[in-house]
N, C-alpha and C positions, 0 to 999 in steps of 0.2 A: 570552523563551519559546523557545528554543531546541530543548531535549526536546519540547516539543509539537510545534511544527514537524516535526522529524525523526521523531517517533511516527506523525503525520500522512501525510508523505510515505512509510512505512514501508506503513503501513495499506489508501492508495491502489494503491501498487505491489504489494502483495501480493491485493490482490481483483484486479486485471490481470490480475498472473497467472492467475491459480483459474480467471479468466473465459477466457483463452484454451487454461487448458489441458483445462477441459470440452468446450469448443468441437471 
């Protein structure tokens, strides 16, 4: 499950961002 994975780690990194760049 490779694609999940990486969807996953995509998903996490991308609300990070969102989150520090409302901040």
């Amino acid at each position: 499950h490779f694609w999940v994975a990486m969807s996953m780690v995509f998903f996490v990194v991308a609300t990070i961002f969102m989150l520090l760049k409302l901040s």
